[in-house]
Each structure stands twice: as C-alpha cells, then as structure tokens.
C-alpha positions as CSV (number, residue, x, y, z in Angstrom):
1,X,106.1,66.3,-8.9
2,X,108.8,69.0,-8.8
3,X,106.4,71.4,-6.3
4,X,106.0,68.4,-4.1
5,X,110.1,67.7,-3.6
6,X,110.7,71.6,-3.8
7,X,108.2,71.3,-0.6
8,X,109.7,68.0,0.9
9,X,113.2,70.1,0.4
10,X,112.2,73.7,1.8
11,X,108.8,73.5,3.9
12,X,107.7,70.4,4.8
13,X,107.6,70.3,8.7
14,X,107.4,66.4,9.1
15,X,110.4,66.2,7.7
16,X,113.7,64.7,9.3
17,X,116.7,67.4,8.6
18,X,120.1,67.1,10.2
19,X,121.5,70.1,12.4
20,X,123.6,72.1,11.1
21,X,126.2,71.4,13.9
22,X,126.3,67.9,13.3
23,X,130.1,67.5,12.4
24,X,130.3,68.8,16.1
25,X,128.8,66.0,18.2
26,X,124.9,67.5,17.7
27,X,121.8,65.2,17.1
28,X,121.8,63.6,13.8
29,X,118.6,64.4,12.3
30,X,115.6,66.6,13.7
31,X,111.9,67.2,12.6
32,X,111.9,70.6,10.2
33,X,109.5,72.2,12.6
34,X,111.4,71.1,15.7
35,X,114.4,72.9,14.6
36,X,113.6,76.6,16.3
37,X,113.3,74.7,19.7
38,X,116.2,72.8,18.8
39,X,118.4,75.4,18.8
40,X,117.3,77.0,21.5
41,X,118.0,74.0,23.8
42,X,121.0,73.4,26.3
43,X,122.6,70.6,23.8
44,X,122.5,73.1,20.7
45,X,124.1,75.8,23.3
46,X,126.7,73.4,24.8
47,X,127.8,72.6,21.2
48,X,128.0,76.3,20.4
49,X,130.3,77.2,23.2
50,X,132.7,74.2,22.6
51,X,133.0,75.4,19.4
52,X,134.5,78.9,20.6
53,X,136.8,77.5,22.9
54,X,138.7,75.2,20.3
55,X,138.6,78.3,18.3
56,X,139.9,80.3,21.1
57,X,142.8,77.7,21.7
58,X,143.8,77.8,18.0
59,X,144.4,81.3,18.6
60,X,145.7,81.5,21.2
61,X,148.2,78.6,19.8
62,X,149.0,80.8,17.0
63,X,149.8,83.9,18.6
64,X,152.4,82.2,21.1
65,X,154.3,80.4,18.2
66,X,154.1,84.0,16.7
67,X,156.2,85.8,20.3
68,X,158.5,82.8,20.5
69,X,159.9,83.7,17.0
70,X,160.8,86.7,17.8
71,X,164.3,88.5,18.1
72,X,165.8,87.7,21.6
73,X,167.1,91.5,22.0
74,X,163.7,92.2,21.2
75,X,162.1,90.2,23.6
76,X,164.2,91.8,26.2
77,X,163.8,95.0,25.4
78,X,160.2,94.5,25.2
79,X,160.3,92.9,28.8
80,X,162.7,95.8,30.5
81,X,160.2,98.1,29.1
82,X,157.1,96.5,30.3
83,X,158.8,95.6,33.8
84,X,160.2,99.1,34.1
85,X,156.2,100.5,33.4
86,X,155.2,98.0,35.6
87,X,157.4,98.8,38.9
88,X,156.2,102.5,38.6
89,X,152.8,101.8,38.1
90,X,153.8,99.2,41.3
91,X,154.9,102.1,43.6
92,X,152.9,104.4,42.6
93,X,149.9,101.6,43.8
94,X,151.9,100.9,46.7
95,X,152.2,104.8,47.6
96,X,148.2,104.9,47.5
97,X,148.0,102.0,49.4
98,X,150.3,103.3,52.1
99,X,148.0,107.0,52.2
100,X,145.0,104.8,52.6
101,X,146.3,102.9,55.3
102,X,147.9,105.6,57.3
103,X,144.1,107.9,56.6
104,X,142.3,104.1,57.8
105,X,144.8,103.7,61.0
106,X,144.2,107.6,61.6
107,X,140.5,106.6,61.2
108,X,141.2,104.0,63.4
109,X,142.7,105.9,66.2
110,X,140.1,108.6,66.2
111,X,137.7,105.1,66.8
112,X,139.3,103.8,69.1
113,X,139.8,107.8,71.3
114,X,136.1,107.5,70.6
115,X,135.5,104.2,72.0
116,X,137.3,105.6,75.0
117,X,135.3,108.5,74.9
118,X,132.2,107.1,75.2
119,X,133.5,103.8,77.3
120,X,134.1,106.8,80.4
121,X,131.0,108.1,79.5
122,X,129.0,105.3,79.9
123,X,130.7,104.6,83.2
124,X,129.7,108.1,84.7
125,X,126.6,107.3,83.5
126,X,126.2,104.2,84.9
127,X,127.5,105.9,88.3
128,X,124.9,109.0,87.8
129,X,122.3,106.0,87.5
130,X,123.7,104.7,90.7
131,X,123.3,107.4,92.6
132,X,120.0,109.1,91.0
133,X,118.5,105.2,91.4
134,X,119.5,105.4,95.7
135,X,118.2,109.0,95.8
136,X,115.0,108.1,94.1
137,X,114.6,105.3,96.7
138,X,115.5,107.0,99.3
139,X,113.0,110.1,98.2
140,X,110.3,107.5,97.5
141,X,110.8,106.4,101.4
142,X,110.6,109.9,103.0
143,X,107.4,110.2,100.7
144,X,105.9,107.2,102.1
145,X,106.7,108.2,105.5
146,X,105.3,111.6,104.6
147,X,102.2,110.0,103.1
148,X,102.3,107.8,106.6
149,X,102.8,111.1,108.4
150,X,99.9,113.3,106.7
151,X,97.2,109.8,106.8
152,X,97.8,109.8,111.0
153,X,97.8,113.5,111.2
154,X,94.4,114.0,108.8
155,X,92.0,112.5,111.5
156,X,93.9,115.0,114.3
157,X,93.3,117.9,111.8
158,X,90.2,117.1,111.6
159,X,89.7,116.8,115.4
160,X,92.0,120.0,115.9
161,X,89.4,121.9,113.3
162,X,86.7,120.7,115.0
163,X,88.0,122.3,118.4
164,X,89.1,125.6,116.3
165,X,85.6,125.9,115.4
166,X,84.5,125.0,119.1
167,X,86.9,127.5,120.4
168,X,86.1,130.2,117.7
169,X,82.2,129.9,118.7
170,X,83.2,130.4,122.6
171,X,85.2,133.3,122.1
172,X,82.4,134.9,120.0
173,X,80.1,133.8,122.6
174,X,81.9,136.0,125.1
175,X,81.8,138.8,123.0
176,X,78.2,138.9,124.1
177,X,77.8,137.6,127.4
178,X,76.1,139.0,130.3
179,X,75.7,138.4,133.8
180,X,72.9,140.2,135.0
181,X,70.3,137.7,133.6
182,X,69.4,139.6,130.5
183,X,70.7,139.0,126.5
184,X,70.6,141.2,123.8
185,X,70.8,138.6,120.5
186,X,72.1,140.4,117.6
187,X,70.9,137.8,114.6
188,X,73.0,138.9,111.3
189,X,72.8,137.2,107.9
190,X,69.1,136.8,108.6
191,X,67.2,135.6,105.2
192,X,70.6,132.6,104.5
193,X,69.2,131.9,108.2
194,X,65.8,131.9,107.0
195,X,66.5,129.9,104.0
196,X,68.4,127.4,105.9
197,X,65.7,126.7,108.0
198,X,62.9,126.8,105.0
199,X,65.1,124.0,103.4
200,X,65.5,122.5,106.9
201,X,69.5,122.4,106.3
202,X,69.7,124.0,109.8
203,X,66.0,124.2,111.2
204,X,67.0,125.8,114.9
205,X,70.3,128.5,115.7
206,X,71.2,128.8,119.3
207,X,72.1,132.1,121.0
208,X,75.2,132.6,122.8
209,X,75.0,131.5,126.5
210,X,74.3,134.4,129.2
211,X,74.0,134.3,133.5
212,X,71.5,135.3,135.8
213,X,74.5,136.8,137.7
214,X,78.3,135.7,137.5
215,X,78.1,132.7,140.0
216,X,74.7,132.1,139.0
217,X,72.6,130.6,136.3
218,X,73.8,129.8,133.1
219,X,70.7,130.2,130.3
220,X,70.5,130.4,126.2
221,X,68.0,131.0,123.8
222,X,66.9,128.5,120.8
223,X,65.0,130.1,117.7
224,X,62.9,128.6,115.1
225,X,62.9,131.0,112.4
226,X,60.4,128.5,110.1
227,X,58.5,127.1,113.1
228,X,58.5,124.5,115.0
229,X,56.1,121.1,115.7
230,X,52.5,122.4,114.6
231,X,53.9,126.2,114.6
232,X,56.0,125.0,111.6
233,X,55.4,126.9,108.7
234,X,53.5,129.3,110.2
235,X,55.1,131.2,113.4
236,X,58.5,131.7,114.5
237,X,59.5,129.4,117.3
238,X,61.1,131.0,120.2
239,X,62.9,129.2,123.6
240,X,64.3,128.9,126.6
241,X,67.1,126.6,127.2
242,X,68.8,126.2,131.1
243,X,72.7,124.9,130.4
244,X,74.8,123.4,132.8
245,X,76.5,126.0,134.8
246,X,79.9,125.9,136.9
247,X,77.7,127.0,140.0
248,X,74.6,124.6,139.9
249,X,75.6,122.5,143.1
250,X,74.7,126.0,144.8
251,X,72.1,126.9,142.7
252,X,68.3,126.7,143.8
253,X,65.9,124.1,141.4
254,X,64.1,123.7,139.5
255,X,64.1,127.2,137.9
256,X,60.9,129.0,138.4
257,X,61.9,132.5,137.3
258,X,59.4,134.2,134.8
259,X,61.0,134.3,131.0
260,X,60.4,137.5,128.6
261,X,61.0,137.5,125.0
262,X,61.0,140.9,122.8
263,X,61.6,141.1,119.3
264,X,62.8,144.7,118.7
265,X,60.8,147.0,116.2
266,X,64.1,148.8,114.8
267,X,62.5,151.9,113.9
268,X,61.5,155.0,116.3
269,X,58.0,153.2,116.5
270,X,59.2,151.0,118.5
271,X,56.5,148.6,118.5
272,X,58.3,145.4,119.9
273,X,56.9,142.1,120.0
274,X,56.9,140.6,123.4
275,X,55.9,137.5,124.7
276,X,56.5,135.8,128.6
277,X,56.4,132.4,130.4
278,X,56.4,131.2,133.6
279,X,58.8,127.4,133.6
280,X,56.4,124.6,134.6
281,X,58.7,123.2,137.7
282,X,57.6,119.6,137.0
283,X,59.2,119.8,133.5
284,X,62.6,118.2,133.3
285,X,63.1,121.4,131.4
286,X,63.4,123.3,134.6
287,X,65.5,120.5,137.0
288,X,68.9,121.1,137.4
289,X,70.4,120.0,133.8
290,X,72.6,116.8,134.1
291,X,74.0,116.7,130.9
292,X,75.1,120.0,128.7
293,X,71.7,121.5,127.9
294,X,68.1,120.5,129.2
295,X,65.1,120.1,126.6
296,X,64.4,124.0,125.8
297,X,61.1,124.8,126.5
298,X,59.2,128.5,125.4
299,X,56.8,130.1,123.2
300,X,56.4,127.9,119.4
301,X,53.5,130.6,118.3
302,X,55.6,133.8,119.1
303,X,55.8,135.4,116.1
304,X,53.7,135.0,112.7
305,X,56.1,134.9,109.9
306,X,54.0,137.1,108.0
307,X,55.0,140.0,110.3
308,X,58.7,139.2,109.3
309,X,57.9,138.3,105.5
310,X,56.0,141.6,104.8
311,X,58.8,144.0,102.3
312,X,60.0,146.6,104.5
313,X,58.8,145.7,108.1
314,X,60.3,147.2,110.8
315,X,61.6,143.7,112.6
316,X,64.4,142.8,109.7
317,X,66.6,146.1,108.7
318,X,70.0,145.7,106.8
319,X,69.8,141.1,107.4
320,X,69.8,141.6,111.1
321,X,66.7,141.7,113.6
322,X,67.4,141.7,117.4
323,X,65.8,139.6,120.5
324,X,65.8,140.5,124.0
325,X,65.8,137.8,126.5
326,X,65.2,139.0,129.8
327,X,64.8,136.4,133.4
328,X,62.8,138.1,135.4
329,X,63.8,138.0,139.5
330,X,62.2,140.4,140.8
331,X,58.4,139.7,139.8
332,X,58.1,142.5,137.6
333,X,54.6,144.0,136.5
334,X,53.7,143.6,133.2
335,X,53.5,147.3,132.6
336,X,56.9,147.9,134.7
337,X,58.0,145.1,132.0
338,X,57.4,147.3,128.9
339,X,58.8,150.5,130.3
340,X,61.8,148.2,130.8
341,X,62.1,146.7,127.4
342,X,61.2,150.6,126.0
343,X,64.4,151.5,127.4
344,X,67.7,152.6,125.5
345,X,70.1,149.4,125.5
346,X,73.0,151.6,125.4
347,X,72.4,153.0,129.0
348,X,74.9,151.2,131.6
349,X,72.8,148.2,133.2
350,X,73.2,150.0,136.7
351,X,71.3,153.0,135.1
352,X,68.7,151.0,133.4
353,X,68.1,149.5,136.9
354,X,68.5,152.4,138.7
355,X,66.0,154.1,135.6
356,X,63.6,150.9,136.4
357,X,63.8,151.5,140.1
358,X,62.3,155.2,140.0
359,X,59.5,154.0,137.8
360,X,58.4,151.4,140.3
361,X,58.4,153.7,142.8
362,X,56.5,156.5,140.7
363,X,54.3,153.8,140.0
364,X,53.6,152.5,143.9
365,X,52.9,156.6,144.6
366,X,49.9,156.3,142.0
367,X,48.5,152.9,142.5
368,X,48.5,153.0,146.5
369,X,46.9,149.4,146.5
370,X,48.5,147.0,144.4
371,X,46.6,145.9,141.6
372,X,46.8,142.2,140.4
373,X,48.7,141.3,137.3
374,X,47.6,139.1,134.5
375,X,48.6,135.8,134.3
376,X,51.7,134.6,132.3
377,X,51.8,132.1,128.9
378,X,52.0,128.9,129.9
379,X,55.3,127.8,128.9
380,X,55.6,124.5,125.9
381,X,58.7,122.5,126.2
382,X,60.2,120.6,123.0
383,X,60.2,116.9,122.9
C-alpha cells in the first residue's frame, strides 16, 4: 500500500499534477508525463517571461526610491559631473563627425570631378563614334563602288588578256616570218608537246604564218605529233594550211603549187625526212579562203612515231626538232629538191638561190634531155 502511493506520488504518469507556475496564471493541473512538453510550450514560456518583467519593475522600483533619497548637493554634483563627461565625450563625437564629413564631401567632390571626367569623355566618344560611324559608311560605299568597278572591269580583263595573248602570239609569229615562200619551224618543248597531244589536251599546234612573197600568199603549217584520223597513234600528221592573206583579190586560185615537207636529221648525217604534195584544185582546201584559215590538207602518214620515239634519234635533240616547209614555184626536180633542203639554212636566201641556180644549170649540162620526174603524193585534206 505505501509502494503504490509512493508511486501514485513520484512516478505514476497518468497522474493529474499541477504546474509549478500555477500561482502565475498557468494550467491547473497536467498529466505527470505531459509535464516535459508542458514546459516546453508557448503558455509555460509566456508565463516565464511575465514573471521577469514584474521582477524587473520591482527593481527597477526600488532602485529609483533609492536616487530620490539622496543628498540634493549630491545629486548635483553627481549631475555636473556626469554632464560635464558627457559634453566632452559630445565634442569630441562631434569633432569625428565633422572629419568624416569633410573626408565624405572631399570624397564627394573627387565623385563628382569624376563624373565630369568621364561625362566629357563619354561625349568625345560619342563624337569619335560619330565620325568613325560616317567614315565607315562612307569607306563601305567607295568599296562597293570598287567592288562595282573591279565586277565591270573583270570581263574587259579578261577580254584585254585574251588580246595580250593574241598580240604576244603575232609578235612571235614575226619573229619567224618569211616571204619568199619557205618556213623554217623551230618546235621547242617537244615531249610536253607530245604529251599534250598523247592526252589529247592539245591534239594539233600550228606554225607561225609565212608568204610566198611579201604581196603574195599567206600559208602555215598544222602538225599532228600523235597522228591524225586513221594515222592516229601511229604516224605524225603533217599539213598544209592556205590563210587569208591581205593580197588575195590579186592573187591567182585555187593554189596549185607543189608543197615539201622536211623534217631535219640534226646531226652531220643529215638524213632528213621529206615528204611532197601536189594541192588537189577541186578541194575547198585550195580555193581562195573566205574565212581565216581553209580546211588544211597534207600528208597524215608522214612520219612513224617510232622514228621519233627511238632514245637518241637524231630528229629530237635538246626538246626541239625542226620542219622545213618549202612551196615550190618553180617546178623543181625531185633531185634539185634534196640538194636544196641539203643546204646550210644560215646562207642568205639570195645565196641559197643563187647556190640552187648553179646546180640546175650543172645539172641541164649533164642531162642534155630532160628526164621525167616522178609523180608527187597525192595530197589528203582534213575534214
């Protein structure tokens, strides 16, 4: 019986307990095991602070009815004392106040120079904007035009280049030409030639134009260094080609004058090659040309390109081989032919004439009868 109240007193949990702020306005009576929550709750707190406030008051209370006891003299003494403290701890707070104000309005000023500062900054700027923005426009206007300029002017360069080139090729034309119906072809470069027309990137080259005389015909050769329609691949090509001449209104056609090619052996050999035709007159080839060249016409199977692909043959020396084209006028024997091409190209033409003349006639001293001459290739014209 006496555990059972000593538990009831000291651990029961069901049991009702008051608070122990109850004298202060708290809750009457709380479960045992409610009371940790209890006091942890805004009510219990509220209470608690109250409490310290009245205490505070009564102290406070206290303390004042102490002071107003006092001695009077004491009081005032007390009061100059603390009044005196308090007007130099005044000034001197005042003094620091005044420092910091004058270092803030010197802060200030240096601000607002600033400001300033940066306020005629910003309208140079804005000027140097101004004035790069109008240049850059009017820059980006002369480019324009420029660009306007250099897209008309591209299709004259191009047209002005193409007349160069024109030019360039007549003035080294001229280098070579002749007028007394023979042309010695100097080829250079020979095996890019030769690969060119292998490739067929440039199948034919032309030689530069030469004259039967200096009002008279005006002639070129055309060679196929890889062949030419069934000689293709097989011989070189060589032709005839009759221009349009300044002189043809006076001119006599068609053309009917015999044709000699000669590939020069290069070596003291001189074993040339040397091929002729007669012009077919019914050929279109021959007629007087109406336009800047006629349809060249010639020999397709002149040369075998074995003879010029052999190491060391005596046609191709340093890239360069030579043709001789030679119109003949006069009716020239065959054999009178060779002595002619046998000559030295560096005599004068007068001499090699005058050279060619003397043979004739040393040749008419032995042969009292003329003897008949072997007919002439037939000459193949190009479609």
């Amino acid at each position: 019986m006496v555990r059972l109240d000593e538990h009831k007193q000291k651990e029961c949990t069901k049991i009702t307990v008051p608070c122990a702020l109850k004298e202060y306005v708290c809750l009457d009576s709380i479960c045992r095991g409610e009371l940790q929550e209890h006091y942890l709750s805004d009510i219990h707190q509220k209470v608690i602070i109250s409490i310290i406030r009245r205490f505070l008051s009564k102290e406070t209370n206290e303390q004042h009815e102490r002071v107003s006891g006092m001695d009077i003299d004491m009081a005032e003494r007390a009061f100059s004392s603390i009044l005196t403290t308090t007007n130099r701890n005044t000034s001197t707070q005042i003094q620091e106040i005044c420092e910091t104000i004058n270092i803030l309005a010197s802060g200030i000023q240096t601000l607002n120079d600033d400001a300033q500062r940066f306020n005629n900054e910003s309208i140079r700027l804005q000027n140097s904007i101004k004035s790069v923005t109008e240049e850059f426009s009017s820059i980006k206007l002369s480019i324009q035009e420029q660009s306007s300029f250099l897209d008309d002017f591209e299709p004259k360069q191009n047209i002005l280049q193409q007349d160069v080139a024109s030019l360039k090729q007549k003035i080294d034309d001229m280098q070579y030409v002749s007028y007394d119906g023979t042309l010695i072809w100097k080829i250079t470069s020979f095996h890019e030639k030769m690969m060119d027309a292998q490739s067929e990137r440039q199948t034919s080259i032309y030689s530069p134009p030469f004259y039967s005389s200096v009002t008279g015909y005006k002639m070129r050769a055309r060679l196929y260094l890889n062949g030419d329609g069934n000689a293709r691949r097989t011989h070189v090509s060589l032709f005839f080609v009759l221009m349009r001449g300044p002189n043809d209104a006076i001119l006599k056609f068609p053309f009917s004058y015999k044709v000699t090619f000669c590939l020069h052996d290069q070596t003291p050999t001189q074993r040339h090659i040397i091929d002729s035709f007669r012009p077919d007159i019914k050929s279109n080839s021959f007629q007087r040309p109406r336009s800047e060249m006629n349809i060249a016409s010639g020999i397709p199977k002149f040369l075998p390109l074995t003879m010029i692909q052999q190491e060391g043959n005596p046609y191709i020396r340093d890239d360069t081989m030579f043709i001789k084209v030679i119109v003949d006028f006069d009716g020239m024997s065959k054999a009178l032919l060779s002595y002619a091409l046998n000559l030295n190209p560096g005599f004068p033409m007068h001499i090699q004439q005058l050279m060619i003349k003397q043979e004739t006639e040393r040749k008419t001293q032995q042969q009292p009868q003329q003897t008949p001459t072997l007919p002439a290739n037939r000459p193949v014209t190009l479609m």
